[in-house]
N, C-alpha and C positions, 0 to 999 in steps of 0.2 A: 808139344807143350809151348814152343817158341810161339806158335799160329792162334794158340788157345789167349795165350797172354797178350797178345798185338791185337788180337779183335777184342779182349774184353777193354785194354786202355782205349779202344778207337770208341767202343761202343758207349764208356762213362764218358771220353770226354765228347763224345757227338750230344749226350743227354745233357751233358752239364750245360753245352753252348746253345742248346734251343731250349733249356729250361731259365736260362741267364738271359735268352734274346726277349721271349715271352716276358718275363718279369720285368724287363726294364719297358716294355713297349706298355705292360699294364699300369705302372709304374709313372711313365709318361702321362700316358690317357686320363690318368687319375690326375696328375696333376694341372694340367692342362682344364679341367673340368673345375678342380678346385677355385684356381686362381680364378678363371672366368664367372666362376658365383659369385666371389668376392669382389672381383674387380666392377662387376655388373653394380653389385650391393650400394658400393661403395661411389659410383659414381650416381647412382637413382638417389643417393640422401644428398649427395654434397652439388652436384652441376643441376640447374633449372634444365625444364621440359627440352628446351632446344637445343642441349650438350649431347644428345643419347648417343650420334654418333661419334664427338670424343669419346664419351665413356666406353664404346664399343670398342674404339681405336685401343686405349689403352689399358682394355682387357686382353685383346690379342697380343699384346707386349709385352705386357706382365705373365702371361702363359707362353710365351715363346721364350723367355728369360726362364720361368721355374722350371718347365720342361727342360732347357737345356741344363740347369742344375740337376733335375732330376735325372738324366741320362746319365753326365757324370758319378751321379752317386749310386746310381745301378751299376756303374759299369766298373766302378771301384770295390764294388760290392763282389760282382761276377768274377772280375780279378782274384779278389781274397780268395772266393771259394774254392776257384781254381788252383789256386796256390795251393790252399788244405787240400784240395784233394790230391793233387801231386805230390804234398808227404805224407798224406796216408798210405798214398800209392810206395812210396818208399821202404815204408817200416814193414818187417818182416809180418806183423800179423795181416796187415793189407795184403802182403803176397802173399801167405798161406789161404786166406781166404780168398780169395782169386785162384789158387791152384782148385781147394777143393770145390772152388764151381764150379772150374772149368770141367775137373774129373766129374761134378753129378748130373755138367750142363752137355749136351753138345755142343761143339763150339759153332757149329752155324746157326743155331738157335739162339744163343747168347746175345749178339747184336739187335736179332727182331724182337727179343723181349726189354732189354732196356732201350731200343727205339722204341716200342709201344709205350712203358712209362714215360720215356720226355714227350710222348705225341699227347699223353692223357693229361701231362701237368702244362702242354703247350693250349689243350684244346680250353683247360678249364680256363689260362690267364685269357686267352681271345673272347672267349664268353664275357669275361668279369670287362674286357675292353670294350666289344662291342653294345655292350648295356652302359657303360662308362661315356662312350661315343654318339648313344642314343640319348642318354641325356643331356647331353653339351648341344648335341643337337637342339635338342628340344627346348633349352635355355638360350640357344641363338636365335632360335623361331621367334621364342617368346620375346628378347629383347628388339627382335627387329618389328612384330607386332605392334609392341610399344611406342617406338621410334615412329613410325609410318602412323600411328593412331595420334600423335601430340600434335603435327600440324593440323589435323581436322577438329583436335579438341582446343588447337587455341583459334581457330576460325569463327567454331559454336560458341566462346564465350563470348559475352556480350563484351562490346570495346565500353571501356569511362569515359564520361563525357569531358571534354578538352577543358582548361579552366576557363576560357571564354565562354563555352555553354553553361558552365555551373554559375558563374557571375550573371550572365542575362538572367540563367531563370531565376536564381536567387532574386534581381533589381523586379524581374515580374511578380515572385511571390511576394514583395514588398509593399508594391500597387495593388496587388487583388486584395478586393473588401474579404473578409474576415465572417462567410456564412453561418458560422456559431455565435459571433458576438455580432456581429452587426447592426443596429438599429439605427434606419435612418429614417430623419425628420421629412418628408416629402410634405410639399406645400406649394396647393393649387389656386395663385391669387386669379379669380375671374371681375368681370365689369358687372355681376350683381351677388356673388359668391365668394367666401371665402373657404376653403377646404384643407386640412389637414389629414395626415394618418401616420403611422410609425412601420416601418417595410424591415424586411431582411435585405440581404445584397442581391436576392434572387426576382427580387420586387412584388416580392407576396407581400399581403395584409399582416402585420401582427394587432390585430384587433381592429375594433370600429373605426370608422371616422369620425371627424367631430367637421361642424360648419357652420360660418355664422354667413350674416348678411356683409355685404360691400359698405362701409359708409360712403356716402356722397352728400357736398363735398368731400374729399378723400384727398388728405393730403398725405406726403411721405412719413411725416409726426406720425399720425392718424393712421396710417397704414401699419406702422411696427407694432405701438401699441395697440392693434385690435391683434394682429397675430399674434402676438407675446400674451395676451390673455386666451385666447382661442387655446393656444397648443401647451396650457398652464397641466391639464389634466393627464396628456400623453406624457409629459417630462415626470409627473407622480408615477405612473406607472413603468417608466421602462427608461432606463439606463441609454439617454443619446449619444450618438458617437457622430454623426452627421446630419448637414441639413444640404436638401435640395428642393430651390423654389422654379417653379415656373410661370411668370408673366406676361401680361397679353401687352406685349408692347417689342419696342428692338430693344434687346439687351448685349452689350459688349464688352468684357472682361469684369463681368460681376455689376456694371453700372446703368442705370436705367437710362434710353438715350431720347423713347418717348412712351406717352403712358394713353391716348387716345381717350380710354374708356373713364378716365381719372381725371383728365380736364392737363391737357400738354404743360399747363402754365407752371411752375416750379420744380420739374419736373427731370429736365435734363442734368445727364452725370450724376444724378445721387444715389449713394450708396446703400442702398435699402437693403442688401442681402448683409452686408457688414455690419451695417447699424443693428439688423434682428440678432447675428451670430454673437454679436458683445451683450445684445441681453441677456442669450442664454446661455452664457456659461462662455462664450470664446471658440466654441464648436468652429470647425471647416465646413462654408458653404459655398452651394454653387448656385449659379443662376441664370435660366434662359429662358427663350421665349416657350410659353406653356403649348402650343401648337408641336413645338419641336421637342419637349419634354413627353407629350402625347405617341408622339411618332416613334420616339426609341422603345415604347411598348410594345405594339403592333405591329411596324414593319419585319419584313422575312430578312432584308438583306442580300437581296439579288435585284440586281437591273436599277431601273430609277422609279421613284416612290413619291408618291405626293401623298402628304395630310391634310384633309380639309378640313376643319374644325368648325361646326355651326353653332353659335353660342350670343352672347350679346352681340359680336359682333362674327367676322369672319378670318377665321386664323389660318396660315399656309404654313408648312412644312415642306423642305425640298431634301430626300437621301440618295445617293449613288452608288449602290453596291455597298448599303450599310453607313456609309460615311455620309455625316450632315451636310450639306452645302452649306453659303453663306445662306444668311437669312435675305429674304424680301417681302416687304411687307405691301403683299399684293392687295389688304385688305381696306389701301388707301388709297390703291389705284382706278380711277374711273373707270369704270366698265358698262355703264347705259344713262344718256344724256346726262350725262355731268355724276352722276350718281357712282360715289365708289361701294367697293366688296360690301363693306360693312353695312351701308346704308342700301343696298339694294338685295341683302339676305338676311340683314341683321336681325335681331331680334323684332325689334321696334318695325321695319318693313315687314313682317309677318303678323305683326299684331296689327297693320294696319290693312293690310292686302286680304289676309286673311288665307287658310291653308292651300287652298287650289292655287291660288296666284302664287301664293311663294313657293309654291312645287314646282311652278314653271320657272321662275324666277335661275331654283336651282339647277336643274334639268340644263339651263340657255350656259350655266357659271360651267358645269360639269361637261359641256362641250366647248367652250372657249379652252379651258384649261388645257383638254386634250391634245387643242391642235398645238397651244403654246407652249408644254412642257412636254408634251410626247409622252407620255408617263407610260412605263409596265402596268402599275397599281395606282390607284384611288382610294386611299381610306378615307371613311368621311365619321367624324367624331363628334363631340360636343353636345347640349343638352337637346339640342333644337332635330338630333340624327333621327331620334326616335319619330318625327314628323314628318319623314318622308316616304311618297306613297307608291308613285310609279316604279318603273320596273329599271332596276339599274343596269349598265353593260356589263359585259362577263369579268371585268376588268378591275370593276368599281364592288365596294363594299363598307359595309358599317361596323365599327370597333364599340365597343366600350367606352363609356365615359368615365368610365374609375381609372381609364388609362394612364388619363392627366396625373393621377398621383402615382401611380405605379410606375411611370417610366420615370420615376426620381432615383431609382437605383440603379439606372443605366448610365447616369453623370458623374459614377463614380467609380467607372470600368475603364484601365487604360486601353483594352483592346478593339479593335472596329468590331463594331454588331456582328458582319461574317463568321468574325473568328470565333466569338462565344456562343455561337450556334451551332459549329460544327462545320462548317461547310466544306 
């Protein structure tokens, strides 16, 4: 009876201590699991992308802390029960029922079956752990997925551009014309022509031309006033915002320096682009030599570029990789006995020579020029292009003569030709 009773208290309290160790370890695991969600949660809203390992830090903290709470209060727990069950074990009904188990149990049976029930309430808490265990897992997977994926997601975002980029390009989109609104006055004074048109900033046509004759005499008076009537019609029609002229002569900070085809005499330093801009309205205008207003049409912008302009007289353009040189006005330079550019291509030379001779004429200009400016390209422009017959080198070719006014909306690009082409 003594033997019955010694294996049945060994045998409750063997169940009671692996059903108490089991619940505090599930107990644990749960807790341990909790905190980690939490502490994960709560650091993903409050710490930026690059804390994940703080926040991981002080997930394992906070679960090392709860858990240790959690142990204690299992194991205060396990105490109590043990307690109860030691004075149930006490009171006479506890030991009657204990006698008559023992009498309907064998007593070496007794131990294997309340070891089996704490092995089946141990097997169920390791279950509820190990799924407990799989998840924590699988929320550490996931936070360190996270972690390891935030430096390659702040690599792919695009960086902001520094305030010194945002300031340039804002000063550049200040300068760049305005291809919705744009209308500029382009204006091609020649020595028997005068031409007008109205462009976008991209230096297309917005409508016709208009054109009258040169006066001669032609004084700078006489010069405004024929253009301020000329371009009376283009102002009806379309809202100007710019004027760009091009003249056959040297031009230097908006001032005429000589005028050739005009007669030189009162001619020097005046303001003729100033003087037209105050008639029409106060508009901003620019002003250069029309050979070099031709050229910023046509040229590609790579290498060195010459513009030949055949027209009353003969006009040069010099660009390097898109950028204008200074001007020179080789059109007054002698180039056969005594005879300079103008007078030995000029209009007036052609009408006297007649087409054969002035082909040759040209032909002799279009190899001088070669050996002295070395040129990539040859454009050769102006009214007189259309009158030439032989066979040009690979090198050389003929542009348009509506260039003249169309390369009026290139005087008003702060960029080198290069850049606005892509290059």
């Amino acid at each position: 009876m003594a033997t019955s009773k010694t294996s049945t208290k060994r045998a409750v309290k063997t169940a009671v201590r692996r059903a108490a160790k089991s619940a505090v370890k599930g107990a644990v695991k749960r807790a341990v699991k909790s905190a980690a969600k939490g502490a994960e949660k709560g650091a993903a809203r409050k710490a930026p992308a690059g804390r994940t390992a703080g926040a991981a830090a002080a997930s394992k903290t906070a679960a090392r802390r709860t858990g240790g709470t959690a142990k204690t209060a299992a194991k205060k727990t396990s105490t109590s029960r043990a307690a109860s069950a030691a004075a149930v074990k006490k009171t006479p009904t506890s030991r009657a029922a204990s006698t008559a188990a023992a009498k309907k149990t064998p007593a070496s049976t007794m131990p294997k079956r309340a070891t089996g029930k704490a092995a089946a309430a141990g097997a169920a808490a390791v279950k509820k752990a190990t799924a407990s265990g799989a998840s924590v897992r699988a929320a550490k997977k996931t936070s360190a997925t996270r972690s390891a994926s935030t430096p390659a997601a702040k690599k792919a975002a695009p960086r902001k551009p520094s305030s010194a980029t945002r300031a340039a390009s804002h000063h550049h989109a200040a300068l760049q014309p305005d291809a919705a609104h744009e209308r500029i006055l382009a204006i091609d004074v020649g020595g028997t022509g005068l031409k007008a048109a109205v462009l976008d900033s991209t230096g297309k046509m917005l409508g016709e031309r208009v054109r009258v004759a040169t006066p001669h005499p032609c004084t700078p008076d006489q010069l405004v006033d024929t253009l301020a009537t000329l371009v009376e019609p283009l102002r009806a029609q379309h809202q100007l915002t710019r004027i760009s002229i091009g003249f056959p002569g040297v031009v230097r900070d908006n001032l005429i320096l000589t005028a050739p085809h005009l007669g030189d005499k009162g001619w020097h330093g005046v303001p003729v682009a100033a003087s037209l801009a105050e008639r029409l309205g106060g508009l901003p205008v620019r002003m250069i030599n029309d050979a070099e207003v031709q050229g910023f049409a046509v040229i590609e912008g790579k290498g060195i570029e010459l513009v030949l302009t055949l027209g009353t007289g003969a006009g040069t353009a010099l660009f390097r990789d898109g950028e204008l040189m200074p001007h020179l006005e080789l059109s007054q330079h002698p180039v056969s006995k005594g005879r300079t550019y103008d007078e030995f291509i000029g209009s007036a030379a052609r009408d006297e020579t007649g087409d054969k001779q002035w082909n040759k004429r040209v032909e002799k200009i279009i190899a001088i020029l070669a050996k002295v400016v070395n040129y990539d390209r040859l454009l050769i422009g102006g009214g007189n292009a259309v009158n030439l017959k032989f066979k040009l080198p690979a090198n050389v070719s003929i542009v348009s003569n509506s260039a003249g006014l169309e390369g009026g909306a290139k005087l008003w690009y702060p960029q080198a030709v290069r850049e606005t082409r892509g290059q």
